[in-house]
Structures are given as C-alpha cells and as structure tokens.
N, C-alpha and C positions, 0 to 999 in steps of 0.2 A: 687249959684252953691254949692252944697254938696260937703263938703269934706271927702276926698277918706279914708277910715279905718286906711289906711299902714300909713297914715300923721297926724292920729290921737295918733298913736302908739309913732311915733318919737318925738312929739310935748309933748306927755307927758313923755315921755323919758326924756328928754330935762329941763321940766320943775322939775324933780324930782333930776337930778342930781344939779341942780342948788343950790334947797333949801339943799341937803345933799352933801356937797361933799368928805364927804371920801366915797361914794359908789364908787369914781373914780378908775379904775384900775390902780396900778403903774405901770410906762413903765419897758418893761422886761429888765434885766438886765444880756447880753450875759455871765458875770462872776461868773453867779448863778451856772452853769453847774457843778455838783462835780466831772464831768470826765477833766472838762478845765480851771474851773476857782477857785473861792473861794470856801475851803471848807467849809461844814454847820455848821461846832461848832468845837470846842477846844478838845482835846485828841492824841490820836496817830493814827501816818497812814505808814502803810507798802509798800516802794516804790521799782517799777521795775525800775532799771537804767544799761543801757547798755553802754559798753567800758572801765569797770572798769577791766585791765590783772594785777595790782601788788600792793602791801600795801601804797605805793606813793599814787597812783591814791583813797582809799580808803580815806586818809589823808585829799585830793584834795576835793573831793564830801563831807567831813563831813565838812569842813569851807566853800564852798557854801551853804550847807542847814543850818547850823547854824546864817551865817550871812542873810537868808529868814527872810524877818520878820513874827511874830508870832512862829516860831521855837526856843524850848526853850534849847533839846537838839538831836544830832542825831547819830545813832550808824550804822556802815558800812560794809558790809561784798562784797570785790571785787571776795572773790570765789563762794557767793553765786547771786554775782550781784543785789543786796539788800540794803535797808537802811528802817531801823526804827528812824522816825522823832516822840517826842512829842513836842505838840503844846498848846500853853497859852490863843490862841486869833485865829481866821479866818486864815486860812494858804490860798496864794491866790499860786495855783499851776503852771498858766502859769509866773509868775514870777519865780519858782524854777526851769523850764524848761528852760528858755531864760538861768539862771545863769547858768547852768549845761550845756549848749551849748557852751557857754566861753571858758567852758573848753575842749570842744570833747568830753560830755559824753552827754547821753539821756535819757527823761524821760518816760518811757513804758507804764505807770503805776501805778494808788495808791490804797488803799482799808484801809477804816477807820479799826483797830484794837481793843481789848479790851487792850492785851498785846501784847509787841516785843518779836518774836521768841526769843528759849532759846539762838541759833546761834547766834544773835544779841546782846548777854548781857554779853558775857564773851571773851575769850579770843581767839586768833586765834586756831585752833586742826593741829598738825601735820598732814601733808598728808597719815601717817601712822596708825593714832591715832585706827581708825573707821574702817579698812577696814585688808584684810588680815585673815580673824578670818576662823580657818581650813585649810590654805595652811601655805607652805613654808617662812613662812616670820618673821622675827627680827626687832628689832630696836636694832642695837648694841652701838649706840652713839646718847647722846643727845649736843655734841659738844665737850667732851672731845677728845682727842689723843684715837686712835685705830688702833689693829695691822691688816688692810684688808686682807692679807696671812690667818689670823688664823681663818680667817672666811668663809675660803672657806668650801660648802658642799661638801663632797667625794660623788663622783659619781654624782654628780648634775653642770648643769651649773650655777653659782652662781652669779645672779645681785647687784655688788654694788650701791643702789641709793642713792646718796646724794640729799636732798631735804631740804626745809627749809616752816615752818606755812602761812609764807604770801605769799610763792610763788604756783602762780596761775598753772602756766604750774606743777609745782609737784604734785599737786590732780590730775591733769588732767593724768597726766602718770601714775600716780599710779592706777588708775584705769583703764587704758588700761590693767597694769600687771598683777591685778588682773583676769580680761577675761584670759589672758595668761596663766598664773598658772596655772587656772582653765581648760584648754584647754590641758598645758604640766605638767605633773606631775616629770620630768627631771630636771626642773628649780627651784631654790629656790633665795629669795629676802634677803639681810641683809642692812638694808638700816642706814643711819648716817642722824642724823635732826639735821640742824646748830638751833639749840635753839634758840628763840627769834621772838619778835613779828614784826620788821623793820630787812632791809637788812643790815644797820650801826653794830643793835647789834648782829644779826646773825655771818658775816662774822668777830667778832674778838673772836670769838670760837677756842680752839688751834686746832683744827681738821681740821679748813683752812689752817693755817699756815705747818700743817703736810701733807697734801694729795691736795689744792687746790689755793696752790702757782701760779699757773701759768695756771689757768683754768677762764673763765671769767665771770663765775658763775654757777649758777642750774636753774634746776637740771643737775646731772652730773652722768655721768652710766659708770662704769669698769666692765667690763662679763670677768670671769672666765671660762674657760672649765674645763669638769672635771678632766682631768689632771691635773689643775692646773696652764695653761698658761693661760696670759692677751691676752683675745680673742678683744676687743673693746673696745675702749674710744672714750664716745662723749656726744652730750648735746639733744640727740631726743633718745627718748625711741624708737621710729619705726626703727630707725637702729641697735638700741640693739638687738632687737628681729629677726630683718632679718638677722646679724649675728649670731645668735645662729642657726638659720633655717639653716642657707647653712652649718657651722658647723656639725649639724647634719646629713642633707645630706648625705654631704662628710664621716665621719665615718659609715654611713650603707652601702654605696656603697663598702667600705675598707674591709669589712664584709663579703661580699658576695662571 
C-alpha cells in the first residue's frame, strides 16, 4: 500500500527534529507580554498609576516599586499620577501590579523611556508655581506670617488660597480658578503656599500658626468682597466661587 504524501511530510518532520533538536520551538511564555508580564531589557519605564490624592500615597507607591525586584530606583508624582521606575535586570510588571493593589492603588500602564520626565526629577511645584501668568494672581507667602487685610485688591473680590506643593486637591482648584479669572476679570487670587514638600513640614510654617489654627487643612479659601468684608471661608473652591456669584448678583440688582 502507498504511502499517502501528508505521512511522508510528518514522518520526516519527525525524523529531522529528532536528529536536531534545538529546531524545537520553546513553549510560549504567557509573562513574555510587555503590556503583562516581564519587561524585555533593563532601563527605565514610565508608569500610569491610578489613586495616588496626597504626597503620603506618593511615599506609599515609591517603597512598593522599590522593593519590585529588578527596580533599582523610582520617582513619584501623585499630581501627575506617574512614576518613573529605573530598572537593572527584567522588571516582571504583573508583580508591581499585584504589590500596588495592596495598597489601593493601580497599574494603568507602562511604556519603556530613554529619560524620566523633567516633573519626575525634581521637586514638588507650588500649585501656583505654573499657572496664573496674565491674570490677577500673587503668591504673597511662601509660609511666613502675612498680614491677609493688606492684601485685599480695591474693587476686586479678592480669593485667599492657601495651598500647599503636595497637595493634590490645590492644583486641582487652582485651576478651576484660573478658568474663573479668566471668565471674571472682578476677581483677583493672593494665595499663601505652606512651603514644603510633606504635610509635617508644610503645616509647621508660622503662617499656620497665624491664620490656620483651627482649620483642618487645605486648601483653604477666605473671599473678600470688595468692600472689604470676609465674604466665605471653607475648604471647596466651587463654593468660593458660588459665593462670589450670588454676591454679585445681589450688588447688580442693588444697582438697578
């Protein structure tokens, strides 16, 4: 009986792999994936991590990726919910995800780097630092004592923010305000930055001790009217502004 071609094929298939066998394919390795498992070579890689709200939480995320193995060192930014990790050896990523779940935080996201953002390599920036350029706005205190009265704008409603570098929710207002400003040209910002890159050494700034004695943190807002009365104190920048609103309201209507 003749044998059939297809049986000739496998037979010497067969016979070829025998005499050579690294022709053998290696079985796949689910951890090859560089979106899940190990990455392909040593260097840096810029990661998306999600739940990072205060310089705590940045603290938290860089001794989990530190202690990843093949992580040699890693730099954190919770405002810009980021980390730049450099790596010595294989960084195996669904391990840095399992660790980072520990804590309630999540892994989004990697992408190998040449270099870590310049945001990645220096210091925390004032909420102030960046932002503001053409409007209404000051930084009259980098945590010294300051006299708030003397800094009201005549004729403007004048926001005091207190804000401090690591705190998340004070970027995040402060650029609500800037929209604002830019919307109300009535309003101007003199804001106080508790200096410092942790909340410990922020809050023993005298300008706590002077103005936020009994406040339970930041950011913190005091609106002025232009008059000059203490129109609002509180800790949400949306109610800042919706007091200034009905504020002015009310004096157009007095107007008319």
């Amino acid at each position: 009986m003749a044998v059939r071609p297809s049986l000739l094929v496998v037979l010497s298939l067969a016979i070829l792999l025998a005499q050579h066998p690294e022709l053998r394919a290696a079985p796949a390795d689910p951890s090859s994936d560089a979106t899940e498992g190990t990455a392909p070579s040593s260097g840096r890689f810029l990661l998306a991590i999600s739940g990072m709200t205060c310089s705590g939480c940045s603290g938290t995320v860089r001794e989990a990726l530190q202690g990843s193995k093949g992580v040699t060192s890693a730099a954190v930014s919770h405002l810009e919910g980021r980390a730049c990790i450099k790596a010595a050896s294989d960084v195996d990523f669904v391990a840095i995800s399992a660790a980072l779940k520990l804590d309630s935080f999540g892994l989004d996201g990697h992408e190998a780097v040449s270099e870590c953002p310049p945001s990645l390599r220096g210091t925390l920036p004032d909420p102030w630092e960046q932002r503001g350029q053409g409007l209404d706005v000051a930084i009259v205190s980098h945590g010294e004592e300051v006299d708030l009265a003397a800094q009201r704008v005549a004729g403007k409603y004048t926001i005091i923010d207190f804000g401090a570098p690591w705190c998340a929710p004070c970027h995040t207002a402060a650029e609500k305000l800037v929209t604002y400003l830019q919307e109300h040209s009535d309003v101007a910002i003199r804001a106080v930055s508790l200096d410092g890159q942790e909340p410990t050494e922020s809050y023993q700034q005298p300008v706590v001790a002077q103005h936020l004695r009994y406040v339970k943190g930041v950011p913190w807002f005091i609106v002025y009217a232009p008059g000059g009365k203490v129109l609002h104190k509180s800790m949400e920048v949306s109610k800042a502004m919706k007091a200034i609103d009905k504020h002015r309201k009310q004096r157009a209507r007095k107007r008319r």
